[in-house]
SEDRENLO-459025 format. One line per 2 residues: their letters; for each residue x, y, z of N, C-alpha, C. Coordinates in nm, 3 decimals. Example, Ala and Ser with C-alpha at 12.3 -4.5 7.8 and 13.67 -1.06 7.14 Angstrom:
<atoms>
as> 1.319,-0.569,0.780,1.230,-0.450,0.780,1.320,-0.330,0.780  1.285,-0.225,0.708,1.367,-0.106,0.714,1.290,0.003,0.787
</atoms>
This chain:
<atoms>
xx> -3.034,1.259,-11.554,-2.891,1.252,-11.535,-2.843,1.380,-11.468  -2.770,1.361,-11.349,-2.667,1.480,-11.350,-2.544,1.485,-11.364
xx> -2.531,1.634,-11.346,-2.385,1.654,-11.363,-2.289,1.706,-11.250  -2.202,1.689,-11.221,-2.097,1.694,-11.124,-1.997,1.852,-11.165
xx> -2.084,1.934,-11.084,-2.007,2.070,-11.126,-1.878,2.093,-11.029  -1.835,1.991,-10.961,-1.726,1.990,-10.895,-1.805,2.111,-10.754
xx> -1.884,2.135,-10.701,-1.920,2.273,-10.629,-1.994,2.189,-10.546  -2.009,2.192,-10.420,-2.065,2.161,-10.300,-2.160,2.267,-10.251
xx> -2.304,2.225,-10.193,-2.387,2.339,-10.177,-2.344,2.382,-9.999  -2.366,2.519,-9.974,-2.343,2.536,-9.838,-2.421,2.447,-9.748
xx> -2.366,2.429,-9.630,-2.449,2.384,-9.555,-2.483,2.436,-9.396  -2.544,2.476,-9.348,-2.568,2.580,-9.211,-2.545,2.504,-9.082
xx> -2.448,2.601,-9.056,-2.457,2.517,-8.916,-2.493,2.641,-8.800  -2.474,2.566,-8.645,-2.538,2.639,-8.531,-2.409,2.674,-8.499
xx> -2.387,2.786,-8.428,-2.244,2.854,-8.375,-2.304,2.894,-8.252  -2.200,2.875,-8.175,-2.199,2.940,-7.980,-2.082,2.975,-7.990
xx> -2.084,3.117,-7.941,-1.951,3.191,-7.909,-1.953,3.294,-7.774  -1.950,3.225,-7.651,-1.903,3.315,-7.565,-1.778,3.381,-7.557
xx> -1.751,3.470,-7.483,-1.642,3.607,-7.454,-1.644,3.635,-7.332  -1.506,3.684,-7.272,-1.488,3.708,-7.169,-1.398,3.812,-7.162
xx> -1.373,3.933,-7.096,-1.294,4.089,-7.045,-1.236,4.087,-6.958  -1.080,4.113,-6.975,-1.074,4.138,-6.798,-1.124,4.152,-6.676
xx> -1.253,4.242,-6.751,-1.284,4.335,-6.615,-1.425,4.249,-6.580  -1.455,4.166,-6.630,-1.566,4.069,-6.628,-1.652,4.074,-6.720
xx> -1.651,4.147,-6.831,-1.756,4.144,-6.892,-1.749,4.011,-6.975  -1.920,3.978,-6.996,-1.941,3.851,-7.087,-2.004,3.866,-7.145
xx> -2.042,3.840,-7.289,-2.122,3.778,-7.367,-2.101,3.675,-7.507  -2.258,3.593,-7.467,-2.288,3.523,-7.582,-2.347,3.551,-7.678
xx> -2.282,3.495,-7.773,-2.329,3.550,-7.894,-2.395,3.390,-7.993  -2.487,3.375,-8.031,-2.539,3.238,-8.161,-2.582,3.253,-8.259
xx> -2.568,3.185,-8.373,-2.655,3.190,-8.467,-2.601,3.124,-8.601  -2.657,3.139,-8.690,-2.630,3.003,-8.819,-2.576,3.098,-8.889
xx> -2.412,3.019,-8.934,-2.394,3.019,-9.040,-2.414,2.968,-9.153  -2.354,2.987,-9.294,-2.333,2.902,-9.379,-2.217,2.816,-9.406
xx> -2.161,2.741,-9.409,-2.002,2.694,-9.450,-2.003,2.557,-9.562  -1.921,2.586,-9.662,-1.911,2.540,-9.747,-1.803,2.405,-9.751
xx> -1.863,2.270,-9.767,-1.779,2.202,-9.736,-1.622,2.189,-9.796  -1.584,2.216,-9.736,-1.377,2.220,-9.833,-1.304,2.332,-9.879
xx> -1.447,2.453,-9.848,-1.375,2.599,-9.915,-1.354,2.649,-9.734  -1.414,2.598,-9.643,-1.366,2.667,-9.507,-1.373,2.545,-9.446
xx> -1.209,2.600,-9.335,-1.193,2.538,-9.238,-1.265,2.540,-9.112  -1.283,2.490,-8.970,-1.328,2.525,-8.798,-1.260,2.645,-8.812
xx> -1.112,2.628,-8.793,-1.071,2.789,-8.769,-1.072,2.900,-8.826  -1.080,2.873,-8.987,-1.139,3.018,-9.062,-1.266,3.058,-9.015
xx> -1.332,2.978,-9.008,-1.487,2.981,-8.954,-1.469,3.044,-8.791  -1.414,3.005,-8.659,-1.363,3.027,-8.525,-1.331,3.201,-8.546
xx> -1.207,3.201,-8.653,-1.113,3.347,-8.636,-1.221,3.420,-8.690  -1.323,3.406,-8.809,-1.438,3.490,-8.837,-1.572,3.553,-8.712
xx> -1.582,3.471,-8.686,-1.649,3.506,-8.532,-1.588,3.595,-8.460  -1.479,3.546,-8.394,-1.413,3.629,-8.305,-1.387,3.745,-8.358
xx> -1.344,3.809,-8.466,-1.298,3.926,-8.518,-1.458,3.962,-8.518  -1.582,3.926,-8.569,-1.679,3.943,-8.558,-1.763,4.010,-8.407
xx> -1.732,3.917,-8.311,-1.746,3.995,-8.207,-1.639,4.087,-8.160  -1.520,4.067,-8.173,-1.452,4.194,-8.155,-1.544,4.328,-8.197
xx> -1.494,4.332,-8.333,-1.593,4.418,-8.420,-1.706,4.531,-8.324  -1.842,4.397,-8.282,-1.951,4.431,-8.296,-1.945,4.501,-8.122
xx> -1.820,4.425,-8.024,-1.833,4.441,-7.936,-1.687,4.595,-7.917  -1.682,4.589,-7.955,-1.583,4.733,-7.959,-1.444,4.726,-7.892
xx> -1.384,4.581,-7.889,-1.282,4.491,-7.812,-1.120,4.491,-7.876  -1.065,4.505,-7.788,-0.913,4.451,-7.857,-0.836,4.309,-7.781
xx> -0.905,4.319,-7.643,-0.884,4.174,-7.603,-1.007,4.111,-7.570  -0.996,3.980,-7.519,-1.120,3.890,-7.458,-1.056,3.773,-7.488
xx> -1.119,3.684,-7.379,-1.091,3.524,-7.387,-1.202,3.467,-7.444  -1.222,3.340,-7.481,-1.301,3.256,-7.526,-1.337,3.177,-7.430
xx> -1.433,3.156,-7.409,-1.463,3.050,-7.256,-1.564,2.976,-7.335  -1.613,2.971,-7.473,-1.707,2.849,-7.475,-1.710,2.873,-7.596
xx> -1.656,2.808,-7.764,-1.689,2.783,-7.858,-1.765,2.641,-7.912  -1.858,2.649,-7.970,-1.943,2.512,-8.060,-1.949,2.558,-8.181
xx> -1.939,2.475,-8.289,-2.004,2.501,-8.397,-2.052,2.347,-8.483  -2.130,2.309,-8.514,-2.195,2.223,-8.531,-2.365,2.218,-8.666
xx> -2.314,2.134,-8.778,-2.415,2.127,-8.845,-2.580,2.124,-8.779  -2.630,2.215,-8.857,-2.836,2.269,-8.837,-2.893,2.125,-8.819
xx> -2.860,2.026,-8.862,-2.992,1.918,-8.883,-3.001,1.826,-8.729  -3.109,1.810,-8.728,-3.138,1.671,-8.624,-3.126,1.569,-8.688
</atoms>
């Protein structure tokens, strides 16, 4: 028998996040998250990235020219 702890296990998905600079600079950035079904939204998940590459990329602006995010399984 189980039991129903009300809690959903994470589930990983694949993320693509390109960036774009005024001045031309680009990069892509991929890789798996975790996201929990019903505790995060696309865009909590979206605005986490981006502040993420902000962050990593040392940015206060940039465009988005190519977001995916999409569950791990075949």
């Amino acid at each position: 028998m189980t039991t129903d702890t009300g809690t959903t296990a994470p589930v990983p998905h694949h993320f693509v996040l390109t960036i774009q600079t005024d001045d031309g600079f680009t990069a892509t950035t991929e890789g798996i998250i975790s996201i929990t079904p019903g505790a995060h939204t696309r865009q909590q998940v979206y605005t986490a990235l981006c502040d993420q590459a902000r962050e990593y990329y040392d940015l206060t602006r940039f465009a988005v020219v190519h977001f995916a995010l999409e569950p791990n399984h075949l």
